[in-house]
C-alpha positions in Angstrom: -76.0 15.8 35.7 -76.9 19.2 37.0 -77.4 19.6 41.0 -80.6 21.0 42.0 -80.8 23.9 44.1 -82.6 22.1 46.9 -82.5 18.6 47.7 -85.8 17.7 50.1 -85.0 15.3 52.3 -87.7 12.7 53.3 -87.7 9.8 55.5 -90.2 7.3 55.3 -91.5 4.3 57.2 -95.0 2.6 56.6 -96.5 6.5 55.5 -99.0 4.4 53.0 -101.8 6.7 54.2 -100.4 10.2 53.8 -97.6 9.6 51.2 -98.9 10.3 47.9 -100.2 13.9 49.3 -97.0 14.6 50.8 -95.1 13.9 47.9 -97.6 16.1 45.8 -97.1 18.7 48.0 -93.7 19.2 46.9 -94.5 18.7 43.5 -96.7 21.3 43.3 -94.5 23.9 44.3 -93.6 27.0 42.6 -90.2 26.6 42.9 -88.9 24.0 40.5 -84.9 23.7 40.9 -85.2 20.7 43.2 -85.3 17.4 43.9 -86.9 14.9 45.8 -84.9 12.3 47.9 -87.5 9.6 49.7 -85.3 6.9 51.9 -87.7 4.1 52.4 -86.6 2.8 55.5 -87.3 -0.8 55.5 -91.6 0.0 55.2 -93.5 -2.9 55.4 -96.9 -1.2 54.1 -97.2 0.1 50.3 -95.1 3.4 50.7 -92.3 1.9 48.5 -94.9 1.1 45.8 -96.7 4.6 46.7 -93.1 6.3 45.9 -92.2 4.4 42.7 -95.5 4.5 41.1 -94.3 8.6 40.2 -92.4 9.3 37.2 -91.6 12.5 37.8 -88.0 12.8 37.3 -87.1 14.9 40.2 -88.3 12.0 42.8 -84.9 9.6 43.5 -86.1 6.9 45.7 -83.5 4.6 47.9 -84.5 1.7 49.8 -82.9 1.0 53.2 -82.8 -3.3 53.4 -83.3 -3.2 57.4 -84.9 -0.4 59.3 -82.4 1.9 60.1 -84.6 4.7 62.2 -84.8 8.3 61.1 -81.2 10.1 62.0 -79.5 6.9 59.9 -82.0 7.5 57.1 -81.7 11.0 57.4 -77.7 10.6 56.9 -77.8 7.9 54.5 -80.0 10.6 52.3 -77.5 13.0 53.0 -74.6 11.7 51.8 -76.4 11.0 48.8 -77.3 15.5 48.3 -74.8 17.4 46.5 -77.3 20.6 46.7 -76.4 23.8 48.0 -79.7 23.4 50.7 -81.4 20.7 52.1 -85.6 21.2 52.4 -87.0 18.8 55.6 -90.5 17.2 54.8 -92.3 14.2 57.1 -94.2 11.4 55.1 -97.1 12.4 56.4 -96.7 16.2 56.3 -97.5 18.6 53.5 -95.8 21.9 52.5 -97.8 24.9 51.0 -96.9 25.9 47.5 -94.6 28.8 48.0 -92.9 27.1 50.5 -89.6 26.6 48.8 -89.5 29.7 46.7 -90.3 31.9 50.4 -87.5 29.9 52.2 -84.7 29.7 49.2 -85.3 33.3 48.1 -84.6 34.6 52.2 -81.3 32.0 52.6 -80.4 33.7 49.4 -80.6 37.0 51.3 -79.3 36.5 54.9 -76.3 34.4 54.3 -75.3 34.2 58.6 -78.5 32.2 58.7 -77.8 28.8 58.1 -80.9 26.9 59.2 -84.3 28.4 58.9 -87.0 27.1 59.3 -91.2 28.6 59.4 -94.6 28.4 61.2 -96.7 25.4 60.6 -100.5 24.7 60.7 -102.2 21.7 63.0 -104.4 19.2 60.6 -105.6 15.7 61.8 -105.9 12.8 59.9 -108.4 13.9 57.5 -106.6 17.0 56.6 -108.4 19.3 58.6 -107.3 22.3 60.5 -107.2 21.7 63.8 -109.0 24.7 66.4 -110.4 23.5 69.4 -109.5 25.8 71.7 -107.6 29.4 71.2 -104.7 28.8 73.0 -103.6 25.7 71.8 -102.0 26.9 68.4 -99.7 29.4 70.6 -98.0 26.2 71.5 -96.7 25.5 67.3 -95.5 29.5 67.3 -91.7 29.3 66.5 -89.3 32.3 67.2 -88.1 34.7 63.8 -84.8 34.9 65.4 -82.5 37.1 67.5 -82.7 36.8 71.2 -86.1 35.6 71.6 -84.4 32.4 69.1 -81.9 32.3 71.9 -83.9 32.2 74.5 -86.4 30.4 73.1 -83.9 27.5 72.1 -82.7 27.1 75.7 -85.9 24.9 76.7 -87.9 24.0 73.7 -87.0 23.0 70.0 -87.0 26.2 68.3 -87.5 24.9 64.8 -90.1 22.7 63.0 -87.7 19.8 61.8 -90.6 19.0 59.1 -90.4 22.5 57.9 -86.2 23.3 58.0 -84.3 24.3 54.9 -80.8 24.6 56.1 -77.4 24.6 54.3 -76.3 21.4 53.3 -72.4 22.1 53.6 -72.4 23.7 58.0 -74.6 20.2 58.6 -72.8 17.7 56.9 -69.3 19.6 58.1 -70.7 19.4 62.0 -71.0 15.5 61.3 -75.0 15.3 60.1 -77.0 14.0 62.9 -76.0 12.2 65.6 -77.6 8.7 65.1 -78.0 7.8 69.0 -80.5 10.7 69.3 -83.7 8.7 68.4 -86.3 11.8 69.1 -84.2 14.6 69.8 -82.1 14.3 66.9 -83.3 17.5 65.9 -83.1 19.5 69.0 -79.6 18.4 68.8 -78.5 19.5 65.6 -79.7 22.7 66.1 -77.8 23.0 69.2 -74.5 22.2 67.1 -75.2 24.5 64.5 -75.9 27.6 66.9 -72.3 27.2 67.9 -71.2 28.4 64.5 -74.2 30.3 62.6 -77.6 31.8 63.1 -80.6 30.3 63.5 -84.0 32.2 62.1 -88.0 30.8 61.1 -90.4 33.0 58.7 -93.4 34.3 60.4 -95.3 32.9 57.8 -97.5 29.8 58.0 -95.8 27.7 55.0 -96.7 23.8 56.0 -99.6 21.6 57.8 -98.4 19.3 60.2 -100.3 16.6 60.7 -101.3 15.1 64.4 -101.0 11.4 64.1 -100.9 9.4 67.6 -98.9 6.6 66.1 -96.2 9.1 64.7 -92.8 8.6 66.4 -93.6 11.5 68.4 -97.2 11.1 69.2 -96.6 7.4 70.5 -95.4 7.1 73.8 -95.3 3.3 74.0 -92.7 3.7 70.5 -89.2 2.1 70.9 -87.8 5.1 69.7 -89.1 6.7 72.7 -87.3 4.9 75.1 -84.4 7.0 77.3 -86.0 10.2 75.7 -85.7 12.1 78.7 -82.1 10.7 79.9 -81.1 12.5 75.9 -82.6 15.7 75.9 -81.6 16.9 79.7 -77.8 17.2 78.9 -79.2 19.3 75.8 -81.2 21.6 77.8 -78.5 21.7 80.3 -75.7 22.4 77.6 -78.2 25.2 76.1 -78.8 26.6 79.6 -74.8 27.1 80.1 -73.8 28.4 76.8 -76.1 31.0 76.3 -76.7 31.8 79.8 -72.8 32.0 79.7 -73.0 30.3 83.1 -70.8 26.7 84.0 -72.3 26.1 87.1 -76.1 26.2 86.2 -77.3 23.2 88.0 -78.3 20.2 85.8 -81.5 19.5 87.9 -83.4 22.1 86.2 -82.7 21.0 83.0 -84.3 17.6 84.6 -87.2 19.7 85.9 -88.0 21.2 83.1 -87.8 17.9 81.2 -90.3 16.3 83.7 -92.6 19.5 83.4 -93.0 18.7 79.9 -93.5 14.9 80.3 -97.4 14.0 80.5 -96.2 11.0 82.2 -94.1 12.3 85.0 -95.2 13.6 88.4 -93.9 16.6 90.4 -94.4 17.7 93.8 -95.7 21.0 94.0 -92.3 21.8 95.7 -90.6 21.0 92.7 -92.8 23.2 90.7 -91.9 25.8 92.6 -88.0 25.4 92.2 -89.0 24.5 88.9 -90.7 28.5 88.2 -88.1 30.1 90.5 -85.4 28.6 88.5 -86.9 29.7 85.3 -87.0 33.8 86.7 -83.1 33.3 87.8 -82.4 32.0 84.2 -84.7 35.1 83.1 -82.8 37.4 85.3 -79.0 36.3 83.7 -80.4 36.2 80.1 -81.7 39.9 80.8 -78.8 40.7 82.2 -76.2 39.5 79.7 -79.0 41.4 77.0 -80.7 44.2 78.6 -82.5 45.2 75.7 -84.7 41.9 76.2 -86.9 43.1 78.8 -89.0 44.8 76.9 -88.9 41.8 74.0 -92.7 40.6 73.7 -91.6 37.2 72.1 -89.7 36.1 75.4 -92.5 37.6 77.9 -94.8 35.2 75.7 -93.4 32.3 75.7 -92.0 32.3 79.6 -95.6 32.6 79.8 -96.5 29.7 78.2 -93.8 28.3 80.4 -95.6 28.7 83.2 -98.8 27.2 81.9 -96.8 24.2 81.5 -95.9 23.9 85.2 -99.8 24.8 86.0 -100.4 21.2 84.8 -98.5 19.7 87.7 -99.1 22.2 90.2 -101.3 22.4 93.0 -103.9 24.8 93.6 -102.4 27.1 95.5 -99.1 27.3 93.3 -101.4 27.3 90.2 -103.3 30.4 91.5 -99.6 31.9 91.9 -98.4 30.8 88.6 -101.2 32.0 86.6 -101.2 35.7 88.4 -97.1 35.4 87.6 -98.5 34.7 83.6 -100.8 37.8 83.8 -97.9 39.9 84.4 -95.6 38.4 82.4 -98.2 38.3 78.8 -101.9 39.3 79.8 -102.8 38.1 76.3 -100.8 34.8 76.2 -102.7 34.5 80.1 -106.0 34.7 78.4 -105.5 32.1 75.7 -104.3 29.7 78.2 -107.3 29.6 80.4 -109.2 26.9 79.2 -106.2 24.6 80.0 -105.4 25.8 83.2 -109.2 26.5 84.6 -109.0 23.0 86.3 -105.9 23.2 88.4 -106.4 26.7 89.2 -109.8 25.7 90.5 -110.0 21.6 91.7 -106.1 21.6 92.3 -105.3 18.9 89.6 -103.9 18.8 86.3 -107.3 18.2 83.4 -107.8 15.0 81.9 -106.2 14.5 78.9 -108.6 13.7 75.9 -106.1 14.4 73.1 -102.0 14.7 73.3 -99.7 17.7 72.2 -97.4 16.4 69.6 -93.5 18.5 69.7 -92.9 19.3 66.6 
């Protein structure tokens, strides 16, 4: 039996709704040399029937007997690839044709890069793109690589998981992913993988991710969900002291920061300000272990976007500072923000929240 270049990997649980488009998605691309691996993990919609009813011969389908959850699907699938790359898709996600044949044909040329991954578009459930406000699609901008990757990766998950094609031998030799990550498993991975090989994302939109609020990550009432904080501050805090090069950077701003990005949790407007002051220290060692990053547009955006982030829990007073801070920092990035920060920089609250940001 000949081995495919690419293996995509695709979880799926109860995806009757947005399968069949997902799976045509792949289908349709232009590269052909690939295969199609869909763990069914236990659904108790039609998604099993959805995937069998294709005869396409690239399409293996494998049926988990009890719901495992994602990170065991994803390494039961796996162990099942022999392909020299593994392609990431969601079961409710779709890629653009050239998807493949873009990402294959650039891992063919940068061999250091073992993981790379691309910019997505927002759709909701019908399919649509989603544009309700300027600023909000500078939250789904990834990082190409470099240092802004590096510094990027510190505090948020520099890759979209849905979009990834990495190489299947560094992953499955760091030990796949580690099951007892439930959300972050993703954020993790990459964390393991820096250690040893680069990290990288096209510029190029090349998927539509779809908002869906009873996705694992959209649904905050999810089982999967529970402890998701107590996870992902030792791998912010890990990040934080390996590429900061810096053992004694205190773990409580890796819990701020996790509590600044939590619609749920509360701060004080004096941890807000530890919070940004603790951001311009990290700032002010990154720069200094890489001097050549001060001038790096990429970083200036996104600690700007940072900040924004901290606006939502700020008072008045620290939002007025915060936002005058983002004008320095990205005068641009400032301006796109503005309709999410106009009501805590003028009524001293965070806005009311009609719709929820889905990490991707």
């Amino acid at each position: 039996m000949n081995v495919p270049r690419v293996s995509v990997l695709m979880s799926v649980f109860n995806e009757e709704r947005f399968l069949a488009a997902a799976i045509e998605s792949i289908l349709g691309q232009t590269f052909r040399d690939f295969e199609l691996l869909i763990v069914d993990d236990a659904s108790t919609d039609r998604s099993r029937a959805i995937a069998a009813s294709y005869t396409d011969p690239r399409i293996r389908l494998v049926h988990n007997p009890t719901n495992l959850g994602l990170t065991a699907s994803l390494n039961r699938g796996l162990s099942m690839i022999r392909s020299d790359y593994v392609a990431r898709l969601d079961g409710n996600d779709l890629s653009f044709p050239d998807r493949l044949a873009k990402q294959v044909a650039w891992l063919d040329a940068h061999p250091e890069v073992a993981v790379l991954g691309l910019q997505a578009v927002p759709i909701d459930l019908r399919g649509r793109r989603i544009r309700r406000v300027a600023w909000w699609n500078a939250h789904w901008l990834r990082p190409s690589g470099g240092l802004t990757m590096d510094w990027y990766r510190m505090f948020d998950t520099p890759l979209v998981h849905s979009g990834v094609v990495f190489r299947r031998d560094i992953v499955v030799r760091l030990g796949g992913y580690d099951e007892r990550q439930t959300l972050a498993e993703d954020a993790e991975l990459w964390m393991r993988v820096g250690r040893h090989a680069k990290l990288a994302s096209l510029d190029e939109p090349l998927m539509a991710v779809r908002q869906d609020r009873s996705s694992l990550s959209g649904d905050p009432s999810r089982r999967e969900r529970v402890g998701y904080a107590a996870r992902k501050v030792p791998i912010i805090h890990a990040l934080l002291s390996e590429i900061l090069q810096w053992d004694e950077v205190p773990r409580r701003w890796a819990e701020l920061w996790v509590e600044a990005n939590d619609p749920a949790a509360s701060m004080t407007p004096s941890d807000v300000r530890e919070l940004a002051a603790a951001l311009d220290a990290c700032a002010t060692r990154f720069f200094d272990l890489h001097p050549e990053a001060r001038s790096n547009r990429g970083i200036a955006a996104h600690r700007a976007s940072m900040l924004a982030r901290l606006i939502d829990k700020a008072d008045r007073a620290t939002a007025l500072s915060l936002y005058r801070r983002m004008l320095t920092l990205h005068g641009r990035v400032a301006t796109k923000f503005l309709p999410r920060v106009a009501v805590p920089l003028l009524f001293g609250h965070a806005p009311i929240r009609l719709w929820r940001r889905r990490p991707i």
